[in-house]
N, C-alpha and C positions, 0 to 999 in steps of 0.2 A: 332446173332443166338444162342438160347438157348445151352449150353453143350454138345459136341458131344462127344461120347465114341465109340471106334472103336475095333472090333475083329482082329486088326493089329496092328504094332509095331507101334511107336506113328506117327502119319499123323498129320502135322501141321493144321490145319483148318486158321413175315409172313408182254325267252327274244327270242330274233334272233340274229341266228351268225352273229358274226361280218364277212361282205367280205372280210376284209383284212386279215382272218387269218383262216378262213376255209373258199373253195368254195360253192359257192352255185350250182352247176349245181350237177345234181342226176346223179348219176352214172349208167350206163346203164345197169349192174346188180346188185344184189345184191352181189355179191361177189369181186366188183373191189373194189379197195382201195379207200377212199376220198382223195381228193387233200386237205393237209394240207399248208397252205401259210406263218403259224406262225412258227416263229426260235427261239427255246433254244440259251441262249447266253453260252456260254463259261464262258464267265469272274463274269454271274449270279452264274452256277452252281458251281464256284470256290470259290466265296467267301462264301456262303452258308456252302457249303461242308467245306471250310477251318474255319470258327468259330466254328461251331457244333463239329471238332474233335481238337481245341486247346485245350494246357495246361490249359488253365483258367478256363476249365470244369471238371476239374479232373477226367476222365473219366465219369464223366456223371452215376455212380453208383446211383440206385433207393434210393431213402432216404436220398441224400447228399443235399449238399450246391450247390454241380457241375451241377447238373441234375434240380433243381432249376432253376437255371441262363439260364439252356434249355430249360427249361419250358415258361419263360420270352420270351427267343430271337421267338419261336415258336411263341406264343399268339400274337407276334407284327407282325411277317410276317402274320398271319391270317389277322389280322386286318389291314394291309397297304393291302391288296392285296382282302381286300372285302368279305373272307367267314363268314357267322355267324357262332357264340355258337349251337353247337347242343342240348347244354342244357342251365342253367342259365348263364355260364362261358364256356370257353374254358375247363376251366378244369373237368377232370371226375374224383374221389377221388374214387382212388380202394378200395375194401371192405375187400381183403385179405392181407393186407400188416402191418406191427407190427407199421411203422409211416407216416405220410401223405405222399402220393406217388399219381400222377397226372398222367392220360393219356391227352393227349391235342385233344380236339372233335372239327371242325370245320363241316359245311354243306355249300353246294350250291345247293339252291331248283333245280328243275328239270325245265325245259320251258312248258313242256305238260301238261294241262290241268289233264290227266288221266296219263300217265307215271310218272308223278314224286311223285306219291304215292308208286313207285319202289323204290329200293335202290339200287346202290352200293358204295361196299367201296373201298377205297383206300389205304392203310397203309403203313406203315415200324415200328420200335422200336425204339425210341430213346435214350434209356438206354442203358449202358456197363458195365461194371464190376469193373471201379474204379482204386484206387490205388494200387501198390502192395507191402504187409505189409514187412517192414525190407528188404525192398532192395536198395541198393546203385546203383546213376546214376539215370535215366530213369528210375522213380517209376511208370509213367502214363499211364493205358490202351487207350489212345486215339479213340479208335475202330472206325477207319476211313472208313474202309469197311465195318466192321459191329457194328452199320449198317446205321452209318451216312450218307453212301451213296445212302441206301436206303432212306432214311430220306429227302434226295434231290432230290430226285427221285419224290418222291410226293411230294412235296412241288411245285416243279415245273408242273406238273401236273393242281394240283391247281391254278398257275397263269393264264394257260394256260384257263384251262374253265371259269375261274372269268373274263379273259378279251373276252374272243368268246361267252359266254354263250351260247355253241354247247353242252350241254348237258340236255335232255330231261328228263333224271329220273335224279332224286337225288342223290348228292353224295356226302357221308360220309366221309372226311377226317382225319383219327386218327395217333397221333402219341403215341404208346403205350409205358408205363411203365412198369416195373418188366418181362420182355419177358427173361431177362437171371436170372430171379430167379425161372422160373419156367410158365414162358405165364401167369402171375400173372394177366397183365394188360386187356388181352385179354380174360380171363377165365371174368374177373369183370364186364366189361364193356357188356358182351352179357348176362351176367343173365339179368343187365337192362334193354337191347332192346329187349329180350322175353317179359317181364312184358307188353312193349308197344305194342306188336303185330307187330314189327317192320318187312318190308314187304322187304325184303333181296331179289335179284336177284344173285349177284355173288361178290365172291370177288378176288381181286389182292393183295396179300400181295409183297412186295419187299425186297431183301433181300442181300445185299452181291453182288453191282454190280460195284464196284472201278475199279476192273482192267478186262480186254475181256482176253476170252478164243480162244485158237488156234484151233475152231472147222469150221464146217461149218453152223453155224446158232450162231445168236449172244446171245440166252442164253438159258436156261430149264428151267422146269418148274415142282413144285415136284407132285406128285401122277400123274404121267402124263397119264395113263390111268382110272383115275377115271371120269372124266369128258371131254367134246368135248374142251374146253376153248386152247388147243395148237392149234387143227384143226382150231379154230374159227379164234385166232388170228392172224395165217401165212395167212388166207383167209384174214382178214381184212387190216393186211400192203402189200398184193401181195409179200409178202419176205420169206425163210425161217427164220423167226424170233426163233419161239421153235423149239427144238429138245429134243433128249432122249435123259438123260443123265443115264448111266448103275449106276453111283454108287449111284444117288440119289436113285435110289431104295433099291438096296444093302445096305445105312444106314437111310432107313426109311425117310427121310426129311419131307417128307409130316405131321410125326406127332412133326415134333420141334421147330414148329414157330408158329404165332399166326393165323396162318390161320385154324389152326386145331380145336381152340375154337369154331371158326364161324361155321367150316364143323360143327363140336361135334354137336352144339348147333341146325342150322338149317337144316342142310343137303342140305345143296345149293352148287355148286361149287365155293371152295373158296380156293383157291393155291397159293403159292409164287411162285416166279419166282427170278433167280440168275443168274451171270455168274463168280461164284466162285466153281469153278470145281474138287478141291480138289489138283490139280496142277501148279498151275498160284499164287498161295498165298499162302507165309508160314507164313505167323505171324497171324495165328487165333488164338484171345483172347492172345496176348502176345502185348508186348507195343511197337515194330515195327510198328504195325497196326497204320500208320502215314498218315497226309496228303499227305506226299510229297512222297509218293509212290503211290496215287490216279491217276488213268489215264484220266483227266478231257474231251479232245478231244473225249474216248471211253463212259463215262458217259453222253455228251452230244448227243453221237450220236445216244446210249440207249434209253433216254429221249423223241427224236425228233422219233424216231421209231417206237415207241408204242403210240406216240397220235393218227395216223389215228384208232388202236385199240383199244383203251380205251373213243375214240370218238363213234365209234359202237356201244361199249358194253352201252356207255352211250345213245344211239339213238334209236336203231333198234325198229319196230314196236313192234314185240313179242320177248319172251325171247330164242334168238339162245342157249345160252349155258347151256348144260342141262349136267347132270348126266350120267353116263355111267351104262346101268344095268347088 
């Protein structure tokens, strides 16, 4: 998550389904949940999550050697798990960055003849902030929560429709760059898809979901009265999935990730979603932010949660989630 700065004392801190893994029977309204049959593994989302925030990345800092080697390990899980290039390459060479800095773009066309000229996206950041200069010990931002575990987050997503192909529109895949220099990667990439006329539905940004929060709903979602996309969702898993969270409001969230380029750019509904609450995690952007503090049990359960949702959002005849005016 981009830099937060707080008006308080220091607070630690975007085909046909396969039967075996979504049902085929039509749910007798539109608002019951689909019966999802596919299981996130555990031990998938662990090792995943566990290379993306090792030392061997050195935090994963935009324009390193560390962020590189993410770039790498990304491109290949694309390509074992079946999504295309949404361009020539995996890679998207941001236009605002002083040296080559990559966002990683996969696609999985849509099944519908006419919906998959839709879009949505899916995202998290893959970037962090690196090493930290002149300190002894534990130099390594690993930023395991943020936002590597966003970063698992979809990724697994991805497996998830590459092997059901239960999604009907199109979906964008991005793991963005430079998000903590400034939504560098996110700002880059959408002047592109303007040029193309690129036909945006909604976005889900991810952001910051390592460890669960002691609430009653298992995460929030930022500008939460800007658009119906909570309503929709708690409709689509039958669970209270979102809720309102008071301080996301209170420090703005909505405009600090990359989901805000997309709103910026198309004015679609396009939000993260977090269960990093401002209380449940103190090492934001410090070098605690470790694997082994990751809740993988809670990350999986995340995961498994939101696919009857992100299956909808990828299905539904017309576009359910609209804007709030």
């Amino acid at each position: 998550m981009k830099k937060l700065y707080f008006l308080v004392p220091v607070v630690f801190l975007a085909c046909k389904s396969n039967p075996s893994a979504v049902s085929t029977k039509e749910p007798a309204s539109a608002s019951r949940p689909i019966e999802i049959t596919y299981q996130v593994k555990e031990k998938e989302v662990s090792d995943f999550l566990k290379y993306l925030s090792s030392d061997e990345l050195e935090g994963r800092e935009t324009g390193t050697k560390g962020i590189e080697k993410a770039a790498v390990f990304l491109e290949n899980f694309f390509k074992k798990n079946d999504v295309k290039p949404y361009f020539a390459s995996y890679r998207d060479t941001l236009t605002n960055f002083k040296s080559p800095a990559y966002n990683i773009v996969g696609v999985l066309e849509g099944t519908d003849p006419v919906l998959k000229k839709e879009f949505v996206v899916l995202s998290a950041h893959y970037d962090h902030i690196g090493l930290e200069k002149n300190k002894q010990g534990d130099a390594i931002n690993n930023g395991a929560n943020d936002d590597a575990s966003g970063v698992t987050a979809v990724a697994e997503m991805a497996k998830y429709f590459s092997e059901t192909k239960s999604n009907k529109r199109s979906i964008l895949f991005v793991f963005f760059a430079g998000e903590e220099k400034g939504l560098l990667g996110s700002k880059s990439l959408v002047q592109k898809l303007k040029k193309q006329d690129f036909n945006l539905y909604a976005q889900l940004n991810i952001e910051m979901i390592g460890v669960p929060m002691k609430r009653d709903y298992l995460a929030y979602i930022t500008g939460f009265d800007k658009s119906n996309m909570a309503e929709k969702i708690n409709e689509y898993t039958g669970k209270k999935t979102i809720g309102f969270l008071p301080k996301e409001a209170e420090y703005k969230l909505f405009y600090r990730s990359d989901n805000y380029s997309f709103f910026e750019a198309f004015g679609k509904p396009c939000q993260s979603i977090s269960t990093f609450d401002f209380e449940n995690f103190e090492f934001y952007h410090h070098v605690s932010d470790e694997f082994k503090l990751m809740d993988i049990p809670h990350m999986t359960t995340f995961i498994q949660e939101f696919l009857p949702a992100v299956t909808k959002i990828a299905s539904t005849p017309t576009e359910e989630i609209t804007m709030n005016k």
